[in-house]
N, C-alpha and C positions, 0 to 999 in steps of 0.2 A: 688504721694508721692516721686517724686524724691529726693535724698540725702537726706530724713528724717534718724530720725535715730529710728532703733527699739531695743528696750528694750524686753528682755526675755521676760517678762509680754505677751507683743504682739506676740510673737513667738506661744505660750503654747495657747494664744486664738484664734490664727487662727486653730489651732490642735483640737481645741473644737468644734467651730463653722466646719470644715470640715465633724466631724465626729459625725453620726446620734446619735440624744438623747438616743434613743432607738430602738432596734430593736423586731417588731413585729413579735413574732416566732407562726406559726401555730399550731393549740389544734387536736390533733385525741383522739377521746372521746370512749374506746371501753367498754361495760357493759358484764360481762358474766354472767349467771342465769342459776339458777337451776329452775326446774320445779316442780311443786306440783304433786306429782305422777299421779292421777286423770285425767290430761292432755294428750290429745290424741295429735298422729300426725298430723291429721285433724286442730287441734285448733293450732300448733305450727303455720301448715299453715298461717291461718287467721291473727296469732301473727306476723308473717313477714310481710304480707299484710298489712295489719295497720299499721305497723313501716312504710313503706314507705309514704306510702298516706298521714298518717297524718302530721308525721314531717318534710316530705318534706313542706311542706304547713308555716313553720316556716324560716322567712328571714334570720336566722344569721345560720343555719342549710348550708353548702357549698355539702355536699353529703354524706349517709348513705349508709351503706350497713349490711344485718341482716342475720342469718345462723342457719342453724342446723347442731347437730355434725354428725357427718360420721362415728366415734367408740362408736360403744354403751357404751363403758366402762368407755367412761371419763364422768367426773362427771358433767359440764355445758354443757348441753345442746341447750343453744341457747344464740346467743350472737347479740347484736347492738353495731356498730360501724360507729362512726359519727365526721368530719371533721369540724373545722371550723377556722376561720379568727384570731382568738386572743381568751385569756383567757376572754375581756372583753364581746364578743362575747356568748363564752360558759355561761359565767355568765346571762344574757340577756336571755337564752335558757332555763336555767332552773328553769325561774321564768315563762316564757311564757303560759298563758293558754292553748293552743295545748299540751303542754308537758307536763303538772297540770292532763290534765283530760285523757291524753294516759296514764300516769302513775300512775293513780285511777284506769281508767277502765280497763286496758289492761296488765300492768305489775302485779300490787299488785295482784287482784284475777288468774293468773295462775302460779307464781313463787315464791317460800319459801327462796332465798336465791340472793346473787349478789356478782360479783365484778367488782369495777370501776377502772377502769387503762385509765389512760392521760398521754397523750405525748407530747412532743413537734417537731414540722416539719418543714424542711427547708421551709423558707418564700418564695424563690425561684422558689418551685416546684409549678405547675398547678394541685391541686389533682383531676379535674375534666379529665385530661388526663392521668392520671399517672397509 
């Protein structure tokens, strides 16, 4: 394109074309619950144990991790918290049968209550080392 000549127009769409349509920001998905009194430690156990095994077992699922609290006093005692690729991703996750029938069998009969908090994560980061 030697001595062509350019028009603002082309200026402003090379500036477009440069720069990404979108940027894919990573979901950290974390749930806290309350437990139905009834619920022993034993079963919290189990409750972690399953979180893992099964969801892991879900392809858009990047890496979970599940807990119990450590002060008796606060009010959520057990929480999932689980990473993934994009909102389209999480979305995908939670239509998944794995996640339908952990969340029949597993969450519903030993917890009375929830909160769900999502985040957004640099796309940058490797949350599998981080």
């Amino acid at each position: 394109m030697r001595g062509a000549v350019r028009s603002p127009a082309d200026s402003h769409l090379r500036g477009v074309l440069e720069t990404p349509i979108s940027i894919t920001l990573m979901v950290h998905h974390v749930v806290l619950y309350k437990l139905r009194p009834e619920v022993t430690p034993a079963r919290v156990e189990e409750m972690m144990m399953n979180a893992r095994m099964q969801l892991l077992k879900i392809p858009e699922v990047l890496s979970i991790k599940c807990g119990k609290r450590i002060d008796p006093e606060l009010d959520w005692p057990f929480f999932i918290a689980i990473d993934f690729e994009s909102m389209d991703k999480y979305a995908i996750f939670r239509e998944d049968p794995i996640f339908v029938k952990f969340t029949e069998e597993i969450i519903k009969p030993n917890t009375e209550d929830s909160l769900a908090l999502d985040f957004e994560m640099d796309p940058g980061k490797d949350v599998q080392f981080s």
